[in-house]
C-alpha positions as CSV (number, residue, x, y, z in Angstrom):
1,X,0.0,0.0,0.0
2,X,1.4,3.3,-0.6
3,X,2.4,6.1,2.3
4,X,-0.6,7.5,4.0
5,X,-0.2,10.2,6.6
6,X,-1.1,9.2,9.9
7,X,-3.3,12.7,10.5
8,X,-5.9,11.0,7.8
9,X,-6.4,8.5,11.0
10,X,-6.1,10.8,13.6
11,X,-8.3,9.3,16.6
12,X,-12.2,11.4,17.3
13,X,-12.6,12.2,20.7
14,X,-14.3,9.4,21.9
15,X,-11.3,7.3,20.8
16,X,-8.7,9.4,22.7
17,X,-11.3,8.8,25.8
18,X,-12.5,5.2,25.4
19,X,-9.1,2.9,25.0
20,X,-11.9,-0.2,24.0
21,X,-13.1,2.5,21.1
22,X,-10.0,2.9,19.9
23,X,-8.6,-0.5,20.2
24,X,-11.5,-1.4,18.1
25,X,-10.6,0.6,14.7
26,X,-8.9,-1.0,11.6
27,X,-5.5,-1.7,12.6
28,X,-4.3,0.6,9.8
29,X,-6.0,2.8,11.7
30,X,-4.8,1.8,15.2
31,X,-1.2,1.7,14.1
32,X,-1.4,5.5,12.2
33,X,-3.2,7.0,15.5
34,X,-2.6,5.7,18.9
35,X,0.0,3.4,18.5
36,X,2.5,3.7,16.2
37,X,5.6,3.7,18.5
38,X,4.3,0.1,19.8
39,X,4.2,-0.7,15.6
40,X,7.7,0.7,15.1
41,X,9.3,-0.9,18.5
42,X,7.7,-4.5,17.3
43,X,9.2,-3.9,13.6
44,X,12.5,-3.4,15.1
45,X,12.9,-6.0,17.3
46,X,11.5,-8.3,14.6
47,X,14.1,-7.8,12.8
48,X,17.4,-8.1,15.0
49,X,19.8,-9.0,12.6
50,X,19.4,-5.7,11.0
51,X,20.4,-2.4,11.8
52,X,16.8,-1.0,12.0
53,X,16.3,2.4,13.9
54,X,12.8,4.4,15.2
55,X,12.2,7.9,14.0
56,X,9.8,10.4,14.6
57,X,8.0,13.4,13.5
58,X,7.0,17.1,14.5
59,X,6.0,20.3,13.2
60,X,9.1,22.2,12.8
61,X,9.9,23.8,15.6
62,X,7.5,22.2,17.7
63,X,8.5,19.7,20.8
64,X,6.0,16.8,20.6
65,X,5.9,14.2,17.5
66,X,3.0,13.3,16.0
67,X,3.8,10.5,14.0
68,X,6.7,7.3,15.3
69,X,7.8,5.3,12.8
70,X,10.5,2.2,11.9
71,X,13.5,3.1,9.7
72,X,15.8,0.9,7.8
73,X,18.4,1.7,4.7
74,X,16.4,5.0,3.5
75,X,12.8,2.6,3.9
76,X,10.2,3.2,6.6
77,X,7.8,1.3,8.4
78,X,4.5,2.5,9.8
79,X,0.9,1.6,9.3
80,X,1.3,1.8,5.6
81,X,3.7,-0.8,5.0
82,X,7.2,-0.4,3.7
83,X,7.7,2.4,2.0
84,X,11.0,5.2,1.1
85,X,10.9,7.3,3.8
86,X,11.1,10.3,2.0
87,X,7.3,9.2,0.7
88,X,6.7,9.4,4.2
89,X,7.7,12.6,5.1
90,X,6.4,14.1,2.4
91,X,2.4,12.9,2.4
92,X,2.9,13.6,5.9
93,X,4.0,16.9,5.2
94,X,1.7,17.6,2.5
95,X,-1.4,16.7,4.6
96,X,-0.2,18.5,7.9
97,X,0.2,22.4,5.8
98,X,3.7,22.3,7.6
99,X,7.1,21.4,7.0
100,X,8.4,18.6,9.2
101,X,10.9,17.7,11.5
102,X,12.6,14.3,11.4
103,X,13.7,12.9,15.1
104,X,16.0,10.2,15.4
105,X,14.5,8.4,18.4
106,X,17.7,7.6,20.2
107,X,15.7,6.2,24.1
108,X,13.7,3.1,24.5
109,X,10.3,2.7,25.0
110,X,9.5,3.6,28.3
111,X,11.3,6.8,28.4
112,X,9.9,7.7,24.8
113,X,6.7,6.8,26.5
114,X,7.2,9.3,29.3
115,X,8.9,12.1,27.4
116,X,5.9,12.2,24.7
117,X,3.3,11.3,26.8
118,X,2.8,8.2,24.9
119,X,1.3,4.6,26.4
120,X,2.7,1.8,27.3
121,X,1.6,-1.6,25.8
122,X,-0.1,-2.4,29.2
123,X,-2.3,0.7,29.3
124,X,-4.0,-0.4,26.0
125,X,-7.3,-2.5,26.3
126,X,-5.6,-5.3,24.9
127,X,-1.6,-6.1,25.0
128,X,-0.8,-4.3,21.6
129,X,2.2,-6.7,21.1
130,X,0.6,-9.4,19.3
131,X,-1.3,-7.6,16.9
132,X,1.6,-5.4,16.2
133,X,3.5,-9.0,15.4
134,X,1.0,-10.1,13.5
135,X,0.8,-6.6,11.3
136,X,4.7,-6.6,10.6
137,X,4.3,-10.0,9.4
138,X,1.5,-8.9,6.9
139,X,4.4,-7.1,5.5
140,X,7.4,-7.8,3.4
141,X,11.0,-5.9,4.4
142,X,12.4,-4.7,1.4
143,X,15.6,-6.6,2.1
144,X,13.4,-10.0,1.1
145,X,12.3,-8.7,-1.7
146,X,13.9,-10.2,-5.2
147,X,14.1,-6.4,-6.3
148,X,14.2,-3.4,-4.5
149,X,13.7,-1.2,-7.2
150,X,9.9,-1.0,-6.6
151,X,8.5,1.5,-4.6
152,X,7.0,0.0,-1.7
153,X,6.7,-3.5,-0.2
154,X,4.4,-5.2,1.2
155,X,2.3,-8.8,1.2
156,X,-1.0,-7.7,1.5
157,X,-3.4,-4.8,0.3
């Protein structure tokens, strides 16, 4: 599937109140609003024989990011699949009206957590673990791709 910015999911505000509201959205949808730091945290430890790093977005000039995703080799992962990253940024840019900031995200989890006042996996509904597994396995890494001259990567639409 190609890029998508993360705002076009951005949670209503029932699901920023009810966590069984918005555990029960797509999980496109889940993992573009709400949860993408627990998406890019899974994707990298997935993968530990690779040299795969979490990044994050902001509004230039602005503190909080909006927006966590899995980087690898110039490719990103977020609820969109594998895609360049520079795709990323930019329908992220283009449907935000801003330029962005990229963040190398540099702490783990917790602290991330903490600094951007982000949950944890146990103050979901549900443990988001597993069905952050099972959506990086719904998609192929570039690196096991025969080619990677397409564009994006993934094993389902």
């Amino acid at each position: 599937m190609a890029a998508r910015a993360a705002g076009a999911f951005r949670r209503t505000p029932i699901e920023r109140s009810d966590q069984r509201v918005a555990w029960d959205r797509t999980d496109q949808a889940f993992f573009a609003a709400g949860a993408c730091h627990i998406l890019a945290w899974v994707c990298r430890d997935s993968y530990p024989d690779r040299l795969i790093e979490i990044a994050a977005v902001r509004i230039r000039g602005q503190r909080q990011v909006f927006h966590t995703y899995a980087t690898w080799d110039g490719w990103a992962f977020d609820h969109s699949g594998w895609n360049p990253e520079t795709q990323l940024l930019t329908v992220n840019s283009q449907f935000e009206g801003q330029a962005l900031e990229r963040v190398k995200v540099t702490e783990g989890l917790a602290d991330f957590c903490q600094t951007h006042h982000h949950r944890m996996p146990n103050q979901y509904w549900h443990d988001p673990l597993p069905r952050a597994r099972d959506y990086v396995d719904r998609h192929i890494p570039p690196w096991a791709q025969p080619s990677t001259d397409t564009e994006e990567f993934h094993a389902t639409d």
